[in-house]
C-alpha angles and dihedrals in degrees: 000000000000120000126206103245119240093248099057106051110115123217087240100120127198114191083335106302126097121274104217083050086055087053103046087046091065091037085057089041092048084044095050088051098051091045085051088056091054092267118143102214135203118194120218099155125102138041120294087024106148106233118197122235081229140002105217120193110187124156089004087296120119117226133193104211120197129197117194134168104195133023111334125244091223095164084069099079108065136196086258096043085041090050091073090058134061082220152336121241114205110207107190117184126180103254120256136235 
């Protein structure tokens, strides 16, 4: 089950409670049902979501592919982001002028 990190939430308020959590609460209910029905899920919806540069599928595995020039950002990806892949490759390249 995904959480909304701390940094993302936005100040909108519905009934008192913070949009982007609401959504991320029916994207985790409509997550939990599709498991339930044998499907593996990714999820790419919401705010502060981290998006790979590329999904990559080799051999029946999943895996999130990064592509940085420059230092990587390797805290974004989190146990439970990291949870919806088999792994995450890291491509660092020196940046280019």
């Amino acid at each position: 089950r995904l959480q909304y990190p701390e940094h993302a939430k936005e100040s909108a308020r519905v009934n008192g409670r913070l949009a982007p959590e609401i959504q991320l609460n029916r994207i985790n209910k409509e997550m939990e049902e599709l498991v339930s029905q044998g499907f593996r899920c990714i999820p790419i919806g919401g705010k502060g979501r981290v998006i790979p540069d590329i999904i990559g599928v080799k051999d029946g595995k999943i895996y999130a592919i990064e592509v940085e020039y420059g230092r990587p950002r390797y805290g974004k990806y989190t146990k439970e982001i990291q949870a919806c892949y088999d792994d995450v490759i890291w491509i660092v390249r020196k940046r280019e002028l």
